[in-house]
C-alpha positions in Angstrom: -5.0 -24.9 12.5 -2.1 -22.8 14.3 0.1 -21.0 12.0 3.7 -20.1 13.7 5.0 -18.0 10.5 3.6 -15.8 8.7 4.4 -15.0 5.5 3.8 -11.2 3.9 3.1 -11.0 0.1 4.4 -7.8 -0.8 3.9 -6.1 -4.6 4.1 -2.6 -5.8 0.2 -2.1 -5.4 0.6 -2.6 -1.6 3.3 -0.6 -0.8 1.0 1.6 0.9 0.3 -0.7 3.9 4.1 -0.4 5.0 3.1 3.5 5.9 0.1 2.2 7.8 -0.2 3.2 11.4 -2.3 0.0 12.1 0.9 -1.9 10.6 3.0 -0.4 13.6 0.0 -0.9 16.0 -0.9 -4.5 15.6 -4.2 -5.8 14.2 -6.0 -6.2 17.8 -7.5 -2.9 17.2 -8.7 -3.4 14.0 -10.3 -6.9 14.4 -12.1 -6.8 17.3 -14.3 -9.9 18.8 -17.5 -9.4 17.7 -19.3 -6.8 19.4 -15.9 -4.8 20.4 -15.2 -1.3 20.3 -14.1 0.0 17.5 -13.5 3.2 18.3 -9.3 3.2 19.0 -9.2 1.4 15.5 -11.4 4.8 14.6 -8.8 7.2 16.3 -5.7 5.3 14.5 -7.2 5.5 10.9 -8.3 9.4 11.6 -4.3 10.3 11.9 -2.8 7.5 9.1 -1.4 9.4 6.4 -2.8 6.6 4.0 -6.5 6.3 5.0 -8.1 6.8 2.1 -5.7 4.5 0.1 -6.6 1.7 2.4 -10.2 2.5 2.3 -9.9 2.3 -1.5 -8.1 -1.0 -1.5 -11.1 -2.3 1.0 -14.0 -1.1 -1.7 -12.1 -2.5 -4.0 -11.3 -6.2 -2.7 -15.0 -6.2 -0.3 -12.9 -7.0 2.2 -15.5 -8.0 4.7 -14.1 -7.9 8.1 -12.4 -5.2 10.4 -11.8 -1.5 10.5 -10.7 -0.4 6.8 -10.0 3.5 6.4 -11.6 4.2 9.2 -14.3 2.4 8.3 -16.4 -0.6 9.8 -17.8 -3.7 8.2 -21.2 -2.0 8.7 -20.2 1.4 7.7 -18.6 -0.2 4.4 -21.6 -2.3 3.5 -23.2 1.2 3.8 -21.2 2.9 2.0 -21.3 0.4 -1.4 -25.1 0.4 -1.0 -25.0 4.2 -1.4 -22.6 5.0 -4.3 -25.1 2.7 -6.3 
């Protein structure tokens, strides 16, 4: 299935992710192919103004793919395992 629009949700909860660097980026970056660097993801998240916000809002929602607060899937699962 090809989608030609796409249609943003916005609410006062995610206002945050209209500061995002990776908003002005593109999401290349921070969904790589599967055994991609994500190291410029990395270097983007380490100078956003709102990492930990959108690290918070990954935690929070297990969102399970992509760089999230500077974060990787793997590095996330980690981190959830830990603060157990």
């Amino acid at each position: 299935m090809h989608i030609d629009t796409i249609t943003t949700v916005t609410s006062p909860e995610l206002d945050w992710q209209q500061e995002a660097l990776c908003a002005q980026t593109g999401a290349d970056f921070f969904f790589p192919e599967p055994g991609s660097s994500v190291r410029e993801a990395k270097r983007i998240c380490g100078l956003c103004p709102i990492r930990s916000a959108c690290l918070e809002y990954a935690l929070d929602n297990d969102e399970r793919f992509g760089v999230w607060g500077g974060l990787s899937e793997k590095e996330r699962l980690a981190l959830r395992r830990t603060s157990r």
